[in-house]
N, C-alpha and C positions, 0 to 999 in steps of 0.2 A: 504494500500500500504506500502509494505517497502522500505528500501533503503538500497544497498550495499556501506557505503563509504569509502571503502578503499579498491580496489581491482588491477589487473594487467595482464589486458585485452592482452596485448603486449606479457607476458610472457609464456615459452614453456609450453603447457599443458593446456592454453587457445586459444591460438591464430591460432593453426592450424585449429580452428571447432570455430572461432569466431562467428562467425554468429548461431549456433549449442547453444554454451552457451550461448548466449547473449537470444535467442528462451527460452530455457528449464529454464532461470529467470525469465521471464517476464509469463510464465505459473504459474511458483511458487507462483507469487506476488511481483515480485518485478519489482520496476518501474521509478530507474532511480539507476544508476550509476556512480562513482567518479572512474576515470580509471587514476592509479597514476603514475606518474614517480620517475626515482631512481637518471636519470643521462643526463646530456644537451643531446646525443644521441637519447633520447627515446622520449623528447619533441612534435617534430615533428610530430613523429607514434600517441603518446596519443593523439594530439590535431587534425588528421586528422584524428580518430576512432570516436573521441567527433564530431566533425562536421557532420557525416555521420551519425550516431546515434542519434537521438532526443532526446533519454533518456540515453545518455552517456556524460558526463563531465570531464573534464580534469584537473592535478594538474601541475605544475615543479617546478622542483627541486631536492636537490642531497642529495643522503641518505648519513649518515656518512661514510657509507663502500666507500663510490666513493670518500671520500672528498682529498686526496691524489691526484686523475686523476684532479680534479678541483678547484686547490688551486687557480688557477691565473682566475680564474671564476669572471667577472665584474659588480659590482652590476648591472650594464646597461644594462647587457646580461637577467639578471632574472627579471627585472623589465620590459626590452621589451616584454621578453615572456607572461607576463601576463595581454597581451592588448589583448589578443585574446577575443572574444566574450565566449568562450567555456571552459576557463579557468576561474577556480572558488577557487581555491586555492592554498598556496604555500607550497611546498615538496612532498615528507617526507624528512624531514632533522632531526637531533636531535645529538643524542650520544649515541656512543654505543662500549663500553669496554668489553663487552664480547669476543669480536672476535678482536677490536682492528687494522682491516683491513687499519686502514687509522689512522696517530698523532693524538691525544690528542688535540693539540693548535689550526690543522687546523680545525678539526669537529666542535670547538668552533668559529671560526671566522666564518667559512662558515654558524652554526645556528644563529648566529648574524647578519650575515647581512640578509638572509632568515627574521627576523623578522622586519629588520628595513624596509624592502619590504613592508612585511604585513602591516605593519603600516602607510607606506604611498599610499598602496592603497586599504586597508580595505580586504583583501580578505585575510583568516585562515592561519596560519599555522598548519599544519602536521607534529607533532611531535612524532618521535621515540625516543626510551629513554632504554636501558636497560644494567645493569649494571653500573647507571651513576646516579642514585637516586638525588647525592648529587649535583650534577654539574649542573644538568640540571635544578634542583629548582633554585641554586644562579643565574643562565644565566636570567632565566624567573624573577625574582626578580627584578633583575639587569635593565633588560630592559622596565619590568614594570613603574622603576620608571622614564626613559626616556619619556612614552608617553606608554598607553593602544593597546592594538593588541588584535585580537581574535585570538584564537587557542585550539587544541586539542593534547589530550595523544591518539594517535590512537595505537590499539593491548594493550591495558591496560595488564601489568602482574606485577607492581610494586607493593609495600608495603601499607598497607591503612592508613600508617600514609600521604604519598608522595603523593596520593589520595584525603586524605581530603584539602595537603596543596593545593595541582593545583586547585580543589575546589574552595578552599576558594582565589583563584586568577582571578577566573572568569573560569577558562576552560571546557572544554565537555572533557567528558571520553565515547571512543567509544570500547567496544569489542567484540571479537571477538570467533572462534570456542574455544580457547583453556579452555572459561571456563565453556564448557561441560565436561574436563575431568576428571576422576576420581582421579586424584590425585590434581586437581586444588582449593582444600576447600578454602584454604585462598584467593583465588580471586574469588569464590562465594561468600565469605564473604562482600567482596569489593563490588563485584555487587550488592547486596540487600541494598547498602548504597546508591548508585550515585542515586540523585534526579533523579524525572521522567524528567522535563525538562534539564537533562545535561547530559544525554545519548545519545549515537549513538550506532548501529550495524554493523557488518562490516566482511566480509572474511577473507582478505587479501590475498586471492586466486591467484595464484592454492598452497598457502600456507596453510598448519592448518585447515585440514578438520575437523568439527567440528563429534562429537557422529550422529550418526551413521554410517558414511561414513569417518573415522580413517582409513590410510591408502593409499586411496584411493589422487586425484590429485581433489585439493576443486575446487568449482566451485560457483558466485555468487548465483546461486539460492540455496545453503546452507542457506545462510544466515538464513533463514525461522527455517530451525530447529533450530538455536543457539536462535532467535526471540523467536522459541516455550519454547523454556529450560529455559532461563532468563525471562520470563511471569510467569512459573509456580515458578521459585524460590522465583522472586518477589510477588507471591500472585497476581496475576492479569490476566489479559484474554490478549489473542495474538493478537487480533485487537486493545484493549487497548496502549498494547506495541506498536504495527505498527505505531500506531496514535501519540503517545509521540513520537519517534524516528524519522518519517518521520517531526514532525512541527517541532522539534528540528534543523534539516538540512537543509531545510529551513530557518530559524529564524539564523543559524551560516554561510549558504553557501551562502547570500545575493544575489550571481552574478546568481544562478543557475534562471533557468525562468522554473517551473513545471506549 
């Protein structure tokens, strides 16, 4: 069995033929789903697809790009939200400079408090990160030495030095289609590093379709192919990888009940 964990069920290019995708993964192999939020709006929608779905889970929380619409956002607000039964983790939240869509200050407070959450109720954060190598290491440091939290680098595309250091911090490094592509070496490189136990796979759909369906609007039962690619990079068999990836999510996503 694998597991898509980081996808976006809600979003255009999934959600008109939800039921359609959600079929054509569960054919694939795949069998259970992290269906994530960007922004308090979407909360609701995720956590009433999670409930209707058995083998669908739910995240909240506000990606950097939204952190502007949700500066005045209450710890109380995101901590409520993740009483829910079906909610198993918190974000994606992180940082991200490349687009720069939302201040500097606020991304950083809003991933700060997103972790001081995790950490008082044990459930991951989801971290985005790009463009922000540096910042996003001192935040995770920083907070570290406050008190331990699990979390993940989801859509892995950074540096293997920023790699080893999340590593060696305790995190899971989940990725995704981008490192089927052919100009991706250096984060093939990466992937043949990440222990078997501190790996995820993941879509991030209907984003980043992986080889051989480039182009095209992804869909969680991709995942499989990116599963097949990183099996064969790593030197290993695909049921192999399924098997490392799926106890891994399990063993980091505590709340989920597979």
């Amino acid at each position: 069995m694998l597991i898509d964990s980081h996808c976006h069920l809600e979003y255009k290019g999934l959600v008109e033929d939800q039921s359609g995708v959600l079929s054509r993964a569960r054919e694939a192999g795949v069998g259970a789903f992290l269906n994530i939020s960007t922004k308090q709006s979407e909360w609701q929608q995720v956590v009433s697809t999670a409930n209707r779905e058995p083998d669908v889970f739910a995240s909240v929380g506000i990606h950097p790009h939204e952190a502007d619409e949700h500066e005045d956002l209450g710890r109380a607000s995101l901590l409520e939200a993740t009483r829910d039964a079906r909610v198993i983790g918190i974000g994606e939240t992180g940082l991200d400079y490349f687009y720069e869509y939302s201040d500097r200050e606020v991304q950083a407070k809003l991933f700060r408090m997103h972790i001081d959450v995790a950490r008082e109720t044990g459930l991951p954060v989801i971290i985005h990160t790009r463009d922000a190598e540096d910042d996003t290491y001192e935040i995770l440091v920083d907070e570290m030495e406050k008190g331990a939290f699990p979390a993940l680098i989801h859509c892995f595309t950074a540096s293997a030095d920023f790699g080893r250091k999340v590593l060696d911090l305790g995190l899971t490094i989940s990725l995704s289609g981008i490192v089927t592509f052919k100009n991706a070496k250096d984060l093939q490189a990466v992937a043949q590093e990440v222990p078997d136990n501190r790996l995820l796979v993941e879509t991030d759909s209907p984003f980043l379709a992986p080889v051989p369906h480039r182009g095209k609007s992804c869909e969680p039962a991709f995942v499989a192919d990116t599963a097949r690619f990183l099996a064969e990079l790593r030197g290993t068999e695909p049921k192999t990888l399924a098997e490392h990836t799926t106890r891994n999510f399990i063993k980091l996503f505590t709340k989920a009940k597979l």
